[in-house]
Structure formats: structure tokens, C-alpha cells
N, C-alpha and C positions, 0 to 999 in steps of 0.2 A: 504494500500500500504506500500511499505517498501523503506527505503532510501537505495538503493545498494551500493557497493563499485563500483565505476567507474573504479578503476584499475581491470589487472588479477588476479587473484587469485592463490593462492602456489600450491593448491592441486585443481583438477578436484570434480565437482559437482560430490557427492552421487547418482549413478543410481538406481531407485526407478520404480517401479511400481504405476504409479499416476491412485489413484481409482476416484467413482465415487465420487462425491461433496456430497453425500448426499441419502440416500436409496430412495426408492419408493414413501413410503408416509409420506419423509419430504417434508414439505409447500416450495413453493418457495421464494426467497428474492425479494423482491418489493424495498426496499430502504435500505438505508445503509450510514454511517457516511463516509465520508472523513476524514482519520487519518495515519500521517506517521509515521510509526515506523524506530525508531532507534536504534545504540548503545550509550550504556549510563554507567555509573558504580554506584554501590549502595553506594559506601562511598564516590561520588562527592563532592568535592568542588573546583572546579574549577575558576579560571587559577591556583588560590594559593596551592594545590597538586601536578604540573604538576614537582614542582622543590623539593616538599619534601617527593614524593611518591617514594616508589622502585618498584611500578611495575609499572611504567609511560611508555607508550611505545607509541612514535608520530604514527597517523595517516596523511596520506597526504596531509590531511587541519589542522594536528597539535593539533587535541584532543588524550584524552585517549585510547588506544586499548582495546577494552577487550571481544572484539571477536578477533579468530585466522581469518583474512582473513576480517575482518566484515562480513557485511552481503551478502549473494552471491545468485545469483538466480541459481533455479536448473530447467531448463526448463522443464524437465522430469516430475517433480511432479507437474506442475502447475494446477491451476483451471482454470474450460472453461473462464475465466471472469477477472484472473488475475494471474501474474505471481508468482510462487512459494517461498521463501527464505530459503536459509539452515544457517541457526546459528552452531558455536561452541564454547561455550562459555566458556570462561578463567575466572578465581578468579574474582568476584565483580561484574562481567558482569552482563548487565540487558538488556529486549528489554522495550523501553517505547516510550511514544507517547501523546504529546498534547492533549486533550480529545475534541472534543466540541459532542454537543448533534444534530445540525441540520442535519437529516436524508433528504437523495436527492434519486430522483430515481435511480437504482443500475446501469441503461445503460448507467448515465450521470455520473457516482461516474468512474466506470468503466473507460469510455473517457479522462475525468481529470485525472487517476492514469496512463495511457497512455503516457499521454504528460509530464505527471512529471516525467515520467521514461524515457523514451526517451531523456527529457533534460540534465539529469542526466549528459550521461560520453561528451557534447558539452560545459556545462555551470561550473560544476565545474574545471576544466581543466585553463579554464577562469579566474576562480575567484581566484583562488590560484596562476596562473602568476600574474594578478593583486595585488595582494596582496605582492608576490614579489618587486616588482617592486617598490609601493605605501609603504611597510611595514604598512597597514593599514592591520591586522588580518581578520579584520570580511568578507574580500572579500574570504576569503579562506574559509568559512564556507554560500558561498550566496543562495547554493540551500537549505539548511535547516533554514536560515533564510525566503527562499520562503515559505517552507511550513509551518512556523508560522506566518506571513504573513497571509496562506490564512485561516490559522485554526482558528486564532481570528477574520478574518472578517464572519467564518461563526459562532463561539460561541455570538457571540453581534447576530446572529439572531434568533428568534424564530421560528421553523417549525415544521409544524405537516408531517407525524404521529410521534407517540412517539415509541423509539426501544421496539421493544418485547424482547431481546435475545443480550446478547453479543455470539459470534459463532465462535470460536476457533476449524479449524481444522488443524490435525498435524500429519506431519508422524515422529516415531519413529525408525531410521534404526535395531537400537540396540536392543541387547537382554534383558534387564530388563527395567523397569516402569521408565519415570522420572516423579518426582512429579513437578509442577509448583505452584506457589503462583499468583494468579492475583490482585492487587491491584487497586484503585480507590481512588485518594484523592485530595484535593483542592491545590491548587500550590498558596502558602502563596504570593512567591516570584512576584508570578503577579497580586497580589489585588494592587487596587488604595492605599489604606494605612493599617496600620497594624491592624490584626484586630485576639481576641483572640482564642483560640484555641475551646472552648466549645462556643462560637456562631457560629461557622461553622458546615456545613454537617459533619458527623462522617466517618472518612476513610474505605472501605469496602476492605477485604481480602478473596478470596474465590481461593481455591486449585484445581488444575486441575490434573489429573493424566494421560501423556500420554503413554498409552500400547506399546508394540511393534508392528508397522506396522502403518493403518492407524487410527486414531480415532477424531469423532466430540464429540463438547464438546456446548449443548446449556446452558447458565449460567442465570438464572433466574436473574431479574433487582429490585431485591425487597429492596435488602441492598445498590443497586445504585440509586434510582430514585431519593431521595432524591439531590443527587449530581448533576447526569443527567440533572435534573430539575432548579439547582438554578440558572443558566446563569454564575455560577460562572467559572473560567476560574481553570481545574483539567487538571490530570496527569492520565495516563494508564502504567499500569507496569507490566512487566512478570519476574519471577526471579525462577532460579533452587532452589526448596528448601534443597535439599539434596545431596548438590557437586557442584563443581566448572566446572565439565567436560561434563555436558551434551551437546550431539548433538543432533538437532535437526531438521525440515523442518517443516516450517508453509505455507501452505496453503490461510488460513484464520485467520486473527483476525481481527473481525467486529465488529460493534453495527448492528445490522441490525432490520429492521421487514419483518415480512412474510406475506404473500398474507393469507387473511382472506376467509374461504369457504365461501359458500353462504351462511349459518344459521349467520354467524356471524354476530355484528354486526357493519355496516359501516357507521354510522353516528344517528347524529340526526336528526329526521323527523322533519319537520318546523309543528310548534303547534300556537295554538292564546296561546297568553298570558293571562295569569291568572288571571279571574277579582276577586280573593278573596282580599280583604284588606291588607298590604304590614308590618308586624308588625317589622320588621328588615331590614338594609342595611348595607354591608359588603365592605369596601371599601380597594383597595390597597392603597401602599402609593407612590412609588416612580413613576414620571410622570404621576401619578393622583391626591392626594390630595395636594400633592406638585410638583414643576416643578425642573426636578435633580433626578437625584440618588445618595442616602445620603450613597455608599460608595464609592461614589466618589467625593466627598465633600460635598459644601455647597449646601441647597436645598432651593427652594419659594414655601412657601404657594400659592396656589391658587386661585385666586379673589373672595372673597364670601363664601369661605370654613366655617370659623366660624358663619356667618348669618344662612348658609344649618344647620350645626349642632344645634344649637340654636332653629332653627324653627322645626325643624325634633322633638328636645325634647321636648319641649313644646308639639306636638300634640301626644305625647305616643311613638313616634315609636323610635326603640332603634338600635342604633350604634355600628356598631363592625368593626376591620380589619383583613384583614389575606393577609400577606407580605411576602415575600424570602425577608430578610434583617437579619444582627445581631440586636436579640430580644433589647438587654440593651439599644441599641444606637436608634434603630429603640423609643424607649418610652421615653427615655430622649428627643429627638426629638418634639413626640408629647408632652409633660408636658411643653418644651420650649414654644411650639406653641400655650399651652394654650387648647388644643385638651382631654390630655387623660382622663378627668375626665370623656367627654361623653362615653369613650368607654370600654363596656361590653367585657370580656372573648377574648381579643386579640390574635390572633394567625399569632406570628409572626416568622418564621425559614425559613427552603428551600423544607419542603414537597409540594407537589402537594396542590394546590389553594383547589383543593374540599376536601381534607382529613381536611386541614382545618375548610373552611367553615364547614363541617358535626359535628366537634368538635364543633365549636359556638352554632349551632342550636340544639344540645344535649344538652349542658351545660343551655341555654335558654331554654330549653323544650319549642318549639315551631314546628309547622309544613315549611319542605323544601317551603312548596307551599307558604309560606306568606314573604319572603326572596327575596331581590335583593341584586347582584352581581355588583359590580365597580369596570374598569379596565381598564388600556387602553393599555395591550399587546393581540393583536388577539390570539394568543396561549392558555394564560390562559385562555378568554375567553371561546372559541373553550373546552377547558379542565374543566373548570366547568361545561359548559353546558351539556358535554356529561357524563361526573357522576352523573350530577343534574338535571336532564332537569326541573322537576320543579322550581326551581329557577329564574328569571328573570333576564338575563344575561346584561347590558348594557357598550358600551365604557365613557372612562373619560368626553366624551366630553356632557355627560347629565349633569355631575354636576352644569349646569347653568342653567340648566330648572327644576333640580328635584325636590325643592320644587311644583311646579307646576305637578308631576306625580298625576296623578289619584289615584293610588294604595297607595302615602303617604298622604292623607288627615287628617287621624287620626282624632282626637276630641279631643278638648279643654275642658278639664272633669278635676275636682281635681287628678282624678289617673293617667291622660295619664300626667301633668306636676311633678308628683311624681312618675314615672314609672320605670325611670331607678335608682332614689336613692331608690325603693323599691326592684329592684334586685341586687342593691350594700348590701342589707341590708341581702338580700339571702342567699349572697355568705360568709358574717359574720356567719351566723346561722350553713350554714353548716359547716362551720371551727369550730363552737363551739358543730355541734352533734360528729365529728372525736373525742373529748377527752372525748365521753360518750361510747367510740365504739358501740357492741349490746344493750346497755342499753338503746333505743331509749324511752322508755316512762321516762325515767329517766330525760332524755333532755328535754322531755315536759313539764314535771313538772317544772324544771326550768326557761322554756321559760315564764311563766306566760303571758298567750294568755288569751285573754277577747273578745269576742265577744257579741257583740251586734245583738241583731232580731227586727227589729221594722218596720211598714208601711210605704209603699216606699213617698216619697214627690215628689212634680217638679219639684225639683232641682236633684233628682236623674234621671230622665228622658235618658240623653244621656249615662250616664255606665250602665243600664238598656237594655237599645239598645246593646251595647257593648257584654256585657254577653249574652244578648240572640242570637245575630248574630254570635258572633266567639267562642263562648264555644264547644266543641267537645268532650273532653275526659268525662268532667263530666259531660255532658248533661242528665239526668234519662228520658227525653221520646224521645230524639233526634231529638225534632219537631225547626224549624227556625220561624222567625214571620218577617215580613216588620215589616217598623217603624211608618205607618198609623197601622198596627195590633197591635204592641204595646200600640201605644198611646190608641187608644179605649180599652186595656184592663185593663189601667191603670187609666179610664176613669168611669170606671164600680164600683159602689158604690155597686154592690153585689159581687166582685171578693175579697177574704178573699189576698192580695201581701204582701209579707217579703222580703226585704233590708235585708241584712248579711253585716256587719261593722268587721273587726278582727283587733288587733292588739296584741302585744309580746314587752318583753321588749328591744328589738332589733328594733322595729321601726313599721310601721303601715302597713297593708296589703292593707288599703282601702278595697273598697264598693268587696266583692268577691262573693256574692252570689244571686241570687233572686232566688223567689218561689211563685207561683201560691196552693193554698193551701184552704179546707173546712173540713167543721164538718158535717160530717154525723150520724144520729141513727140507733144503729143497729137491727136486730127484737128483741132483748134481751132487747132491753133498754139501749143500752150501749153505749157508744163514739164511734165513728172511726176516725181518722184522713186520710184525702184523698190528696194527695200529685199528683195535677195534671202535673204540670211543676217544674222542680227544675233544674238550674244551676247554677254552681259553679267553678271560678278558679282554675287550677289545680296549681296557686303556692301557695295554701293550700290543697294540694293535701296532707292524710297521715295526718292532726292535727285533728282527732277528728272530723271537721265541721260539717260533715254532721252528721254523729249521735246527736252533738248538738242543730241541729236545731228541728229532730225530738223530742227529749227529750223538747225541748223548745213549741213545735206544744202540744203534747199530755200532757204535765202538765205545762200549760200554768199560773198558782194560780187563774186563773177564773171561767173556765169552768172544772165541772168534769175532772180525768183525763181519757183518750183512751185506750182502749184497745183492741185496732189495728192500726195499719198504714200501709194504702196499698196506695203502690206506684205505678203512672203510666208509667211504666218501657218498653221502647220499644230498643231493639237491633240493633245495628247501627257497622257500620264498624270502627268507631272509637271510640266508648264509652265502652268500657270493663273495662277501669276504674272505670265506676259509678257502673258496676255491682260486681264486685268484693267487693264494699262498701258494697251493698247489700248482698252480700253473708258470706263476716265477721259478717255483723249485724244478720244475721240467716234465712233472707229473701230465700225462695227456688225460684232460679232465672229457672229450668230447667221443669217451666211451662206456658201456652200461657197465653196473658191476664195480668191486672194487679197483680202486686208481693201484699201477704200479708204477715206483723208480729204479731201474737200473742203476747202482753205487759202487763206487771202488771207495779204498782208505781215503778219508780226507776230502772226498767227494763236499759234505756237509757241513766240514768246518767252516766255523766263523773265527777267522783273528781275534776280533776287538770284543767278543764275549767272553767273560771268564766264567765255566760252566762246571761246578763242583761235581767230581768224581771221573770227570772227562779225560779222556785221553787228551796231550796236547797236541794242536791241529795242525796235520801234513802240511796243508796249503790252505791260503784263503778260497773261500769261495763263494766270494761276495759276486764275482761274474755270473752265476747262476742266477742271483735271485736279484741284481740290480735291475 
């Protein structure tokens, strides 16, 4: 909608030919932002301009002029749905407009811009005697204080859907192109306190060109969501780029979304929840782990927050956040609270919650499916679930039960209470392979990694379980075992089991490997090594292991050494990892059946690995598997 001039106007509405809204097969609008546009000027600084500007010219609530007429409706060009505005805009002029994000159905957007217009030439008329009379200014400006008023009470709420389209249409009377600038940025002036310019959304600029006659303009929301999204309270701006004299009629400028066909898609389908193991939880921060919103001042911790934390790490499972807040303040925050040590790869700004989360779960190299979500805005909610649906979406108000979820159980194992300083230890290594750039064997050598192979004990029992239950990437026969199956195979004094131990000098990996493993003779008389089950963590994914373990299997210093190792290799939908190992190693994976490798001595050595109990190694053969 648009704030019209209540008075008449100098010059008669521009007679125009009002086209259709829209061709054939544009989507209809379903919902659409409430936003009143006004006059405004680009070098405001208002009241203090009004006495040392020379182009100050009073309007008759005593702002700046800088439309000829302000804004005027031109009935003629109107859309089915709302009334028209013809702009002509003088030096500095601008049209702009309070931004919020809460899209309403367009019949009830429509109704409301109705009655706001209608009020229009009864209430300002009002307000400016008043103001008279009172010599209190602000009555003379009451219907645009209305409509900010109603714009922050709908920006404070969160609604779905989310706009598809900002929708600028515009008739051009004139005979050449005017270009327009459309702007999008945070309105500093209305944050609760000050807050730096690079922890905010980044202002988005994108050019409109309107032709001569009529032209729609849909503007892709890719360089606004960010904004759109952060609840933060922004600004909408249109500005002639190229002259101070453009005329104009706007139609339309919306946020709008469009009615979705039928292929598309309109929600999420209600699913059971995922009974896999929960290895991660992503938690927001304001009005969830704290009570407040920390830019708006001071915030509470939570009742039990650091107990949840605490016990969450202890049993393996690893802690992350991802917030609309400024990053600095938002982590000074938790470091106050005593919080940030638990938490892994924060993602804290004003993108969209799942662009987020997706970044955590990358950076973790783990699967969406083992991931729950914390929050207690239904929006975001609503908004991960529908770019994640495997994620396990819940509001703030579990945080008093979740150690009790099902899905965080985890295991009290040496590596789940050493879990997340094993992926603080990660994120060191990899800031240390960045100053080796490509020279990634270079780094290894460095890293001085010692692995250990030796027969699993009792006390290895429950990361045993672990590994065999949730290994995925690296699993080589892709078979899962219960933990009565387990135990009985650990139980078996003829089953050949190997424990994998790693550590670097960056810190220790823990138990990362088991292996189900025998000696077979061949009709030759020859060794084979038979590799029935083997998994392996994939955050030693890329060091070597597994070649080292074979290398370890087949020149054991006991037993003749092998000269074969055939793997029992079955193809899985998520193990391409383990084959691709095999296919570096030389292994031909593009046949049925167990994989074999042809070996001589030394074939599997690795130099730069120090592998306990190993023979030491003929020759490097890092040429195999580079």
C-alpha cells in the first residue's frame, strides 16, 4: 500500500491504460507482506536538515517534499486488488517503507490496505489540527506513525509461508527506460542497542529497469533472505538511479508468495521419528537456552542448561548452535555462561536455521538422520523441518526432559567422554593440513600417527558395539550385528578380532577400528588373509588406516607373510567410501563376490605410519594408494 497525499493535487492523474496484473501463466499471489510506502529523501537527516537544507520544502504535516504532489493515486492504473500511485520524483526523493517479513493472506492484506487508505484524508486532517492547536508535532504525522505501529507489531511475529518474490509492477508513461535501485537493509536506528556493522545481515541492492509502458518485475529473495529472515527490524527502498526527474506509477511493490501447483511441494508429511541413535543436538539461543533476547539486553540461562550439557558430553553426543544473533556477542555470551567450550562449529548470523544446521552437520561429517533440532520459534521450527525432515525437530520446552530422550542415550565409553575434545583436536589438524596446501602426504608425515592393532578385551566391549552399529561410510561388508550378536562373536575363541587404537601428535583418535579377520591356505601353499568384517571411523577417514591394518594382517613377524587379501566387500548405499579405499589399494571392486589383492612383502607398507607389532616396511607404498 502506499501513504497518499490527503490533499488535491496540482496536476490531474496521468491517464494510462491499466493492463492486466500479470500474463497467463503467472502463479497467482496467495499472501503478501503489509508494507506502507512513503516519501522519504536519500540524504535525510531529519528535523536537523529541515533549517539547513535549501531544498526543504514543508509538507502539510511538515516533512520534506521530494515528490512534486507526493504521492497520488491514479485510479486508472490501479490493480484488481489495490489502488494505483503515480510518483514524481524531485532531487533526493526516494519511495521507502518499513520492511517486516510476516506474509498474511493477500484478501486480508488487501482489506487492511483499504481501511488505511480510506482513513487516510479523515485522520490526518485530525492530526495536524491537533497538532496545531497542542504544538505537539508528532500528531501531525499520526497516520504514518499508524502504520509503524502496525509494521513492528507484525515484524516481532513469525509467519509462514516464506515470500517467494519481491513483485514490482510499474507503468512507465515516458518514453525512455528509468532504471531503479531497490535496496534492503537493517534500520541500525531501530535495534535495541548498537550493534556493529559486519555482525549484521549485508544490505542487498538489486536494479530494476522500468521500460516504457507497462512492466512486472519478479526479484529473486536470494540476497534478501538473509534479512527477511533475521526478525531484525529493515528498511525497503526504491531510488531513481539515473536522474532526479523520473515519473513514475507503481502498481505493485510487494513481498508476496505464489500459489504453489500441484507437483509442488506443500509441506511436510508427518513421518515417525527416527529410531537411529541421536549423535548431535543443535540448539538456538535466545528464548531457548536462555530466557531474553541478548539484543535486547540482558538474558537467563535456563534451569539445568549446564547439567543437559554436561551429561549430553559425557555420553559422546556432541553440541552445537545455530542462532540469528551478532556472532561476537552471541559467544562472548556463551564463554560468560560457561557454555562455549561444549560447543562444536557454531553457527551463529541471520541465514535461515537449516542453511545452518547443514553447515554443522558437514563440518561434523555426520548423517542429517542422527541430529536434533532446539527451538522455541514455531517458524524456524516449521523451517528446518521442511529442508530437513530428517532431523528431529523439537520446541525449547524439551530441554527439561532431554537428557531422558531415547535417541540421547549414548555410552559411557573412554571415546564418547573424549569425543568432542577429539573433534576440537580435528579442527586443529585441519588448520594445520591448510599450511601444507596439496602436499597432503606431507602433512602426514608430520602428523606422526601411531596406530596400534591388537585383540579386542572386555573392556572394549561397548565402542565395539558402537563401531559396528553406527559405522556407515567405512563399513567393507555393510553387515549391522545386535549386541547379543556381538557379544557371542567376541565370545568365540576361534574368531581371529582386531581393536584399531590411533593417535597423532595432535591428540588421540581413540579405539577407531574393529575387524573380524582369518588365515587361510591357498592351493599353492600360500597365505591368504580373509578380511570378513572390517569397520572403521570415518574421522580417520584418508590416514592410511586401512591399508595399515592390512599391511599389519599379512606381515604380521609371525606367520608367513600373505599373498592375498581378499576382502569381504558388499555395496551399500552409503559405503562408497570403503570402496574407493579399495580401489586406491588396487583391489578391482567392478566384480561380484569377495574383492581380491594380489601382495608381495612390502606391497602395503606405509613409511610415515608407525604401526605396533608390524614388521618394518620393505618399501613405501604410498604409489598404490596416492
Amino acid at each position: 500500500m502506499f501513504q497518499f497525499e490527503d490533499a488535491k493535487p496540482k496536476r490531474p492523474p496521468t491517464k494510462v491504460e491499466a493492463p492486466q496484473a500479470a500474463g497467463s501463466d503467472a502463479p497467482a499471489i496467495t499472501h503478501r507482506a503489509l508494507l506502507a510506502w512513503a516519501e522519504h529523501c536519500v540524504e535525510c537527516a531529519a528535523p536537523a536538515c529541515y533549517s539547513s537544507c535549501d531544498l526543504f520544502d514543508p509538507t502539510p504535516a511538515g516533512k520534506c517534499r521530494r515528490f512534486e504532489d507526493g504521492i497520488v493515486r491514479n485510479p486508472g492504473a490501479s490493480a484488481p486488488d489495490a489502488p494505483a500511485a503515480e510518483v514524481r520524483f524531485r532531487r533526493w526523493g526516494k519511495l521507502e517503507a518499513q520492511g517486516n517479513a510476516a506474509l498474511m493472506p493477500a484478501d486480508k492484506v488487501a482489506r487492511d490496505e483499504r481501511l488505511l487508505t480510506l482513513a487516510t484524508p479523515l485522520v490526518a486532517p485530525i492530526g495536524r489540527a491537533i497538532a496545531k492547536v497542542t504544538g505537539q508535532s508528532r500528531w501531525a504525522t499520526a497516520m504514518e506513525a499508524l502504520h509503524k505501529r502496525i509494521n513492528n507489531r507484525l515484524q516481532a511475529k513469525a509467519l509462514a509461508p516464506a515470500a517467494d518474490a519481491f513483485l514490482a509492477e510499474i507503468i512507465n508513461p515516458g518514453a525512455q527506460p528509468v532504471r531503479l535501485l531497490l535496496t534492503a537493509m537493517i534500520d541500525k536506528a531501530r535495534l535495541p542497542r548498537a550493534v556493529r556493522s559486519d555482525q549484521l545481515p549485508r544490505t542487498m541492492t538489486v536494479a530494476i529497469e522500468a521500460t516504457p509502458g507497462f512492466s512486472r518485475h519478479e526479484i529473486p529473495l536470494d540476497d534478501m533472505r538473509e534479512i527477511l529472515l533475521s526478525g531484525l527490524p529493515f528498511n525497503l527502498a526504491l531510488t531513481p538511479a539515473d536522474g532526479d526527474d523520473a515519473h513514475l506509477i507503481f502498481r505493485r511493490l510487494d513481498l508476496v508468495a505464489f500459489e504453489k501447483t500441484s507437483g509442488a511441494e506443500t509441506g511436510r508429511a508427518d513421518k515417525v521419528a527416527p529410531a537411529k541413535a541421536a549423535k548431535l543436538v543443535v540448539f538456538d539461543l535466545d528464548n531457548t537456552l536462555w530466557e531474553g533476547v541478548l539484543l535486547e539486553g540482558e538474558v537467563k540461562l535456563r534451569d539445568g542448561v549446564h547439567d543437559l550439557f554436561r551429561t549430553l558430553d559425557e555420553r559422546g553426543i556432541l553440541i552445537s548452535v545455530a542462532s540469528k544473533n551478532a556472532h561476537d556477542d552471541a559467544m562472548s555470551k556463551l564463554e560468560a555462561l560457561g557454555l562455549a567450550e561444549y560447543v562444536l562449529h557454531p553457527r551463529i548470523g541471520w541465514g535461515p536455521k537449516s542453511e545452518g544446521l547443514k553447515k554443522i552437520v558437514k563440518a561434523i561429517d555426520i548423517g542429517s538422520d542422527t541430529v536434533l533440532f532446539i527451538d522455541d520459534n514455531p517458524f524456524e521450527r516449521e523451517e528446518v523441518a521442511g529442508a530437513a525432515p530428517e532431523v528431529e525437530v523439537l520446541p525449547e520446552t524439551a530441554i527439561s526432559t532431554l537428557a531422558d530422550h531415547p535417541r540421547l542415550q549414548g555410552a559411557v565409553t573412554p571415546e564418547s567422554r573424549t569425543r568432542r575434545q577429539m573433534y576440537r583436536e580435528a579442527i586443529v589438524r585441519e588448520q594445520a593440513a591448510e599450511s601444507f596446501g596439496d602436499d597432503y602426504l606431507s602433512f602426514l608425515r608430520e602428523c606422526g600417527i601411531h596406530t596400534e592393532i591388537r585383540p579386542d578385551t572386555p573392556d572394549d566391549f561397548e565402542r565395539v558395539v558402537e563401531l559396528v552399529q553406527r559405522t556407515n561410510q567405512l563399513n567393507f561388508s555393510g553387515r549391522k550385528y545386535s549386541r547379543d550378536e556381538i557379544a557371542e562373536i567376541l565370545a568365540d575363541p576361534n574368531r581371529e578380532r582386531h581393536v584399531v587404537i590411533c593417535r597423532d601428535k595432535f591428540g588421540s583418535y581413540g579405539t577407531v577400528g574393529f575387524c573380524l579377520s582369518r588365515r587361510e591356505t591357498a592351493p599353492d601353499g600360500g597365505e591368504v588373509v580373509m578380511i570378513e568384517d572390517f569397520m572403521l571411523s570415518c574421522r580417520v577417514q584418508g590416514k592410511f588406516i586401512e591399508q595399515a591394518l592390512f599391511w599389519r594382517l599379512a606381515e604380521d613377524g609371525v606367520r608367513p607373510p600373505a599373498q592375498s587379501v581378499i576382502v569381504n566387500f558388499k555395496r551399500t548405499d552409503r559405503n562408497r567410501a570403503a570402496e574407493m579405499v579399495l580401489e586406491k589399494l588396487g583391489f578391482a571392486t567392478d566384480v561380484e563376490g569377495p574383492l581380491r589383492l594380489d601382495i608381495k612383502p612390502g606391497d602395503l607398507a606405509v613409511d610415515f605410519l608407525t604401526v605396533e607389532g608390524a614388521s618394518a616396511p620393505a618399501k613405501p607404498a604410498l604409489e598404490t594408494v596416492e
